[in-house]
C-alpha atoms as one frame of an Amber mdcrd trajectory, in Angstrom:
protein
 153.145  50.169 134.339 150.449  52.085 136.509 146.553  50.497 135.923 143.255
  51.879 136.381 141.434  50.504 139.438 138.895  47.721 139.447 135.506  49.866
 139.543 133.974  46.744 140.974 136.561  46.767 144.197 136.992  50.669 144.722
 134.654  52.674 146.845 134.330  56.884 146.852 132.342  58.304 149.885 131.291
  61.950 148.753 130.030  64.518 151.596 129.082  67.816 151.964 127.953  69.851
 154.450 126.561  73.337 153.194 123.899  74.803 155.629 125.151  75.500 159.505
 121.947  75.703 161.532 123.067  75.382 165.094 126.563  77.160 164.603 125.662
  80.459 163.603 129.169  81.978 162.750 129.900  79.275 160.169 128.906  80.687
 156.963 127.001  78.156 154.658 128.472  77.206 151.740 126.274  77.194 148.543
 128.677  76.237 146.148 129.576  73.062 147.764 126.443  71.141 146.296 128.107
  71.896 142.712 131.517  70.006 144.145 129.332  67.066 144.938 127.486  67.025
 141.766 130.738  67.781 139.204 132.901  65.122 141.478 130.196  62.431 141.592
 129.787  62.964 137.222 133.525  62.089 137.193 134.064  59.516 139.602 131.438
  57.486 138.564 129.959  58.758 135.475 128.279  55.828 132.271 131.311  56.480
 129.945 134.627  56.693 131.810 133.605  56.368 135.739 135.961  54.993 137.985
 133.898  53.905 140.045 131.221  50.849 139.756 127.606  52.095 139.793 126.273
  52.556 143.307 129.832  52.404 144.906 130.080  56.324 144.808 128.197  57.240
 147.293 127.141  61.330 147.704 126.068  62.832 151.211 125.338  66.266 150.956
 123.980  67.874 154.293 124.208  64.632 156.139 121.681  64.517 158.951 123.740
  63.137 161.155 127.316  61.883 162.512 126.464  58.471 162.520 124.776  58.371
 159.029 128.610  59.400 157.856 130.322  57.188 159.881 127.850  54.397 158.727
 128.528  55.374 155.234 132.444  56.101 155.546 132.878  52.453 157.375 130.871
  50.356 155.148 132.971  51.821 151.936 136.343  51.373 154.053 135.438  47.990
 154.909 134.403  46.786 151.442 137.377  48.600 149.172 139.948  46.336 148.268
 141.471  48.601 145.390 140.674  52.080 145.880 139.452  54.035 148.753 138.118
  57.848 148.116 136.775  59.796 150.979 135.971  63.084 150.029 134.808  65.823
 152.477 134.072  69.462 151.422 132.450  71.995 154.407 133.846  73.443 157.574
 136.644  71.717 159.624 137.179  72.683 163.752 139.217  72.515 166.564 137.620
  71.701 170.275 140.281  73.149 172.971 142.605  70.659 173.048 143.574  70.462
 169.326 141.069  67.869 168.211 140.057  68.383 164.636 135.956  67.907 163.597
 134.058  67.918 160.290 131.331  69.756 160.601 127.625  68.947 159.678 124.511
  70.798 159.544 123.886  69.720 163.323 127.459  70.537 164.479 127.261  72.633
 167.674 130.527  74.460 168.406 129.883  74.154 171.892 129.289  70.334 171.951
 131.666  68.853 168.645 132.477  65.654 170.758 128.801  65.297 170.096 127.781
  66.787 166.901 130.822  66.855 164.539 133.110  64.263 163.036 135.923  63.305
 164.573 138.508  62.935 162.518 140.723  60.671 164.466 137.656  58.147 163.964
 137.874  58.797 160.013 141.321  58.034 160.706 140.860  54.942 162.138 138.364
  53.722 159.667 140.347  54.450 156.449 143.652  53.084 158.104 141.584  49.533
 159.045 140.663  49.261 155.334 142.157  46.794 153.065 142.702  48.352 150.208
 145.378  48.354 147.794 145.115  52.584 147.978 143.492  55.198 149.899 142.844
  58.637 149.121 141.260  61.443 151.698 140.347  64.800 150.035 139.355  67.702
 152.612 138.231  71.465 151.340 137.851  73.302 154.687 140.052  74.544 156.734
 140.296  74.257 160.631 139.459  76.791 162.685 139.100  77.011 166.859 140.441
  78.912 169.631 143.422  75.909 170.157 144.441  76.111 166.806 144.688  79.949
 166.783 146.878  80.157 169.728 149.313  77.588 168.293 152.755  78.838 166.614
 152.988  75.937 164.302 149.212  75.523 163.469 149.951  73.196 159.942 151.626
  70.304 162.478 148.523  70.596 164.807 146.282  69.494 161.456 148.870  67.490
 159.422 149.870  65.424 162.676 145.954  64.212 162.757 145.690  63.669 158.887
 148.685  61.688 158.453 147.112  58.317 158.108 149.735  55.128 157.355 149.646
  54.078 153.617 146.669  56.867 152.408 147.547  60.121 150.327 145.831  63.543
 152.221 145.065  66.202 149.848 144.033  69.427 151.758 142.461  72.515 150.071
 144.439  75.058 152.949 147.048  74.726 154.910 146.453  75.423 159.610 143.154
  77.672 159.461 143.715  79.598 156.319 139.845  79.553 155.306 139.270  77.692
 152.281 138.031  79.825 149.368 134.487  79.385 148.281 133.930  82.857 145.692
 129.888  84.355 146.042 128.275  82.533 142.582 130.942  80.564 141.740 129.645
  76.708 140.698 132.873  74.513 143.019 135.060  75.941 145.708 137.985  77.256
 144.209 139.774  73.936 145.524 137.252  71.927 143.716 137.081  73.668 141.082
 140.577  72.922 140.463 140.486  69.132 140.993 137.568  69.027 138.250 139.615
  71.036 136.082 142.574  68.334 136.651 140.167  65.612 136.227 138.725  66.853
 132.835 142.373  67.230 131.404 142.704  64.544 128.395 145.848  62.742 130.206
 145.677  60.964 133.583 147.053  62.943 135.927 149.480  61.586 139.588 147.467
  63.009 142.725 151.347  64.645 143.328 150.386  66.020 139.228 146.855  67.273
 140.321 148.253  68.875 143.753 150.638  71.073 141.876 147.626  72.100 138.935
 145.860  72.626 142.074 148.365  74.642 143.894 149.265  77.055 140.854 145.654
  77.583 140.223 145.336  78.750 143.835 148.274  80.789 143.104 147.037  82.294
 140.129 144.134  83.663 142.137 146.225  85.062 144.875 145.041  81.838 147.031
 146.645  79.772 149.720 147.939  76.825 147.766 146.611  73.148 148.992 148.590
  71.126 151.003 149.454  66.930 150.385 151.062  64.446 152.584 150.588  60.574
 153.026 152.380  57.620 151.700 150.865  56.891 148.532 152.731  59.731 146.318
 153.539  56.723 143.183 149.761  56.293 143.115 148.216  57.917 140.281 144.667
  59.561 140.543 143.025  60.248 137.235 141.595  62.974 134.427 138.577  62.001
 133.141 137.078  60.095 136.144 140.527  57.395 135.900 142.624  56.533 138.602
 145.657  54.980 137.329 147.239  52.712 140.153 151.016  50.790 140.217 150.797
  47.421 139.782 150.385  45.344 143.329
């Protein structure tokens, strides 16, 4: 029988990075404030929360790299059931095919520097000893190395694949990820709330296809999952419904 997750032993790192000062061409993104805010009232709301109060933490705008890595390695270290880390802004590629987060001071000239690197998110969430981990990116990648590349979704997916954790991506290579003018979520948010506020718990492989045929419906590049963890159930209604360990 699949179980919730103990709220006490489950940590969800929320962040999102919405204004681009220092990289000019990245558009900011508005709308991702309302992911952060609609996620964080599921995950870890009074009345059905998955989460244990003050173990979902929110980030939005993060100063800095190391205030996220701080964040993103205290929650990997402590999570012994669940492990969410969520991560809604602009993803890029330096030259030689690394992938970066970005954050407000992300410098596409310097992203060794100013940008999370994902292979260190990697390495964090992989180290953690929890029962199940979950990594939720809406951005897509873009970069000169990743535009010159014939098979651009095994550049990104290659990277994300992370032993025993389940990668939900809102776009597949750099197919921007779709934030409408005025809307309150990115449309890939906006779908996992929608999944999350359905009366039944849904599978993460359930919410990736209400995901994917609501990107459809809109004439949208559908999201992308891979990982290891496709029996582990993610849930409506802030619940995460887990197999039995």
């Amino acid at each position: 029988m699949p179980r919730f997750p103990n709220p006490a032993a489950s940590r969800a790192v929320l962040i999102g990075a919405v204004t681009f000062p220092h990289s000019p061409d990245l558009p900011a993104l508005p709308s991702v404030h309302g992911n952060l805010t609609a996620l964080a009232d599921r995950l870890a709301g009074p009345h059905s929360g998955v989460f244990a109060h003050g173990h979902c933490v929110v980030l939005a705008d993060p100063p800095s790299v190391p205030d996220v890595g701080r964040l993103i390695h205290t929650a990997a270290e402590q999570a012994t059931d669940l492990l969410l880390v969520y991560y809604a802004g602009h993803g890029m590629v330096d030259d030689r095919g690394r992938l970066y987060l970005a954050v407000p001071g992300t410098d596409r000239n310097a992203l060794r520097y100013s940008a999370i690197p994902v292979e260190l998110l990697r390495e964090d969430i992989a180290a953690s000893p929890a029962a199940a981990r979950v990594l939720v990116l809406d951005c897509c990648f873009s970069g000169r190395a990743i535009e010159a590349m014939t098979d651009q979704r095994s550049l990104v997916m290659a990277q994300l694949d992370v032993a025993g954790t389940y990668t939900l991506t809102s776009s597949s290579a750099n197919t921007p990820a779709f934030a409408p003018a005025g809307d309150p979520y990115t449309a890939f948010t906006g779908a996992l709330v929608e999944a999350l506020d359905q009366p039944e718990p849904l599978s993460l492989n359930e919410i990736y296809v209400w995901g994917g045929s609501r990107a459809h419906g809109k004439g949208l590049t559908p999201a992308t999952a891979e990982g290891h963890q496709h029996r582990r159930r993610a849930g409506s209604r802030t619940r995460t419904e887990l197999p039995p360990t």
